[in-house]
Each structure stands twice: as structure tokens, then as C-alpha cells.
N, C-alpha and C positions, 0 to 999 in steps of 0.2 A: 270738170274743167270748164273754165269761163273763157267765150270768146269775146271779143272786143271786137268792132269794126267800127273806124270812124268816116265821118263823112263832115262836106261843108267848105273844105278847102279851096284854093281857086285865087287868082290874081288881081289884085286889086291897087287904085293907088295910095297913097300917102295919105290919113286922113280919113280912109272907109271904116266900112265894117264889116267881119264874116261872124259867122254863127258856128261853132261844129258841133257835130252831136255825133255822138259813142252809145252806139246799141251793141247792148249785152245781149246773149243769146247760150245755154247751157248749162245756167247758173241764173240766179234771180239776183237781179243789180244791188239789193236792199242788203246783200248778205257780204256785202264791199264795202268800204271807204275805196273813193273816184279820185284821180288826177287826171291833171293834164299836163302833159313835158313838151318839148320841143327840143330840135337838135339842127342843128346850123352844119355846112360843110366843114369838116377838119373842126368841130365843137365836140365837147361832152355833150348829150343830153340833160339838161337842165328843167327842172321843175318850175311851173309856171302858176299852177293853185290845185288847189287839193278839197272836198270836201267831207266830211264824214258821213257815213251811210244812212242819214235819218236828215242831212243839212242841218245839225245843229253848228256846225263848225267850217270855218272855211279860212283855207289861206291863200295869200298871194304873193307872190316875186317882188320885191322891191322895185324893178324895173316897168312891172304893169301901172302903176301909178296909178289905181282908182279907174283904168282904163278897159277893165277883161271884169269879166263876171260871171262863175262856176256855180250851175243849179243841177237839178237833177228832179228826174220824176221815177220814181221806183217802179210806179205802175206799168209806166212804158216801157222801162227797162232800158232806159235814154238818162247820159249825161252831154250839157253841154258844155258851152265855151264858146261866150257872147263878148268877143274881141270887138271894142271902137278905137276913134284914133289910130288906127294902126302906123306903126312906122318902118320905114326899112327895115333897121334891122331887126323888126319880128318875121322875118323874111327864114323859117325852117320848116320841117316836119314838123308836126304836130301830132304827136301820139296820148293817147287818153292808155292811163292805167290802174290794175284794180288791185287792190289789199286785204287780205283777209283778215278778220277780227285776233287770230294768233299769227298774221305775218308781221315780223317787224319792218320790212319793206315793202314796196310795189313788184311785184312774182308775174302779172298778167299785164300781156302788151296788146294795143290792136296794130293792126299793120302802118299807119299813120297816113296823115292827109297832108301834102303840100302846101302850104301858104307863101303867099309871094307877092310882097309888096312896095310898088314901084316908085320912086321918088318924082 
């Protein structure tokens, strides 16, 4: 079993930047493909980028606009999520999640980190 905890969240205004970063601990990161979701009060949790376990591949939300940027370092057993511009409403939890090479979905959550962005 993989644990996830993320970290980095924190209140900012209109315009900043946070950083989060998801350390695995239980499992070695590399043996994953990495997201990162977010969920708004009264929202689904919605996927926000995603990469595959080696970074050859990465997606993003239509809503990010070239604005967020998902790396990962295996070694450290660290993914992040390098959010600029931020705008209100990226204003949710933020949860990083992990996939296994025969899961067809995201199965591991970390607890999530707040983000909160003030106009």
C-alpha cells in the first residue's frame, strides 16, 4: 500500500504561485503514474494533470491554460504541482493521486492540501 501525503497549500492572492509536492512513502513513486485533482465545496473532484511514471507523458485540464506544471522526481519519491497565475476559483483541495500500471483508474489518495485564492 502507497501512501500519499501532500503538502504546499496555503492562501495566496490572485496572480501568485504555490508549489505542492506529494511524497510517497510504502511504495516507490516510479511504480505509479501521479495526478493531481482538486475539489471545490458542493464539486465533484475534478482532475487537474496527470503524469506517467517515467514523465514521458503529461496532461492538463483545459481550465489550467499553460498555467500549472506537473513533474516528478522518483528518487525523492516527490511529485509536484507548480500552480502560477492562480485564480479564484482554483480556490479547492488539492489532492495528488497514484495509479497502478494494471489500475484503470486513480485507487490512492493523499489526504489533500487547501489552496485558497483571494481576489
Amino acid at each position: 500500500q502507497v501512501q500519499l501525503v501532500e503538502s504546499g497549500g496555503g492562501s495566496v492572492q490572485a496572480g501568485g504561485s504555490l508549489r505542492l509536492s506529494c511524497v510517497a512513502s510504502g511504495r516507490p513513486l516510479a511504480s505509479y503514474a501521479m495526478g493531481w485533482f482538486r475539489q471545490a465545496p458542493g464539486k465533484d473532484r475534478e482532475s487537474v494533470a496527470t503524469i506517467t511514471w517515467n514523465g514521458g507523458s503529461k496532461y492538463y485540464a483545459d481550465y489550467v491554460k499553460g498555467r500549472f506544471a506537473i513533474s516528478r522526481d522518483n528518487a525523492k519519491n516527490t511529485a509536484y504541482l507548480q500552480m502560477n497565475t492562480l485564480k479564484p476559483d482554483d480556490t479547492a483541495v488539492y489532492y495528488c493521486g497514484a495509479r497502478g500500471a494494471f489500475d484503470s483508474d486513480y485507487g490512492y489518495w493523499g489526504q489533500g492540501t487547501q489552496v485558497t485564492v483571494s481576489s
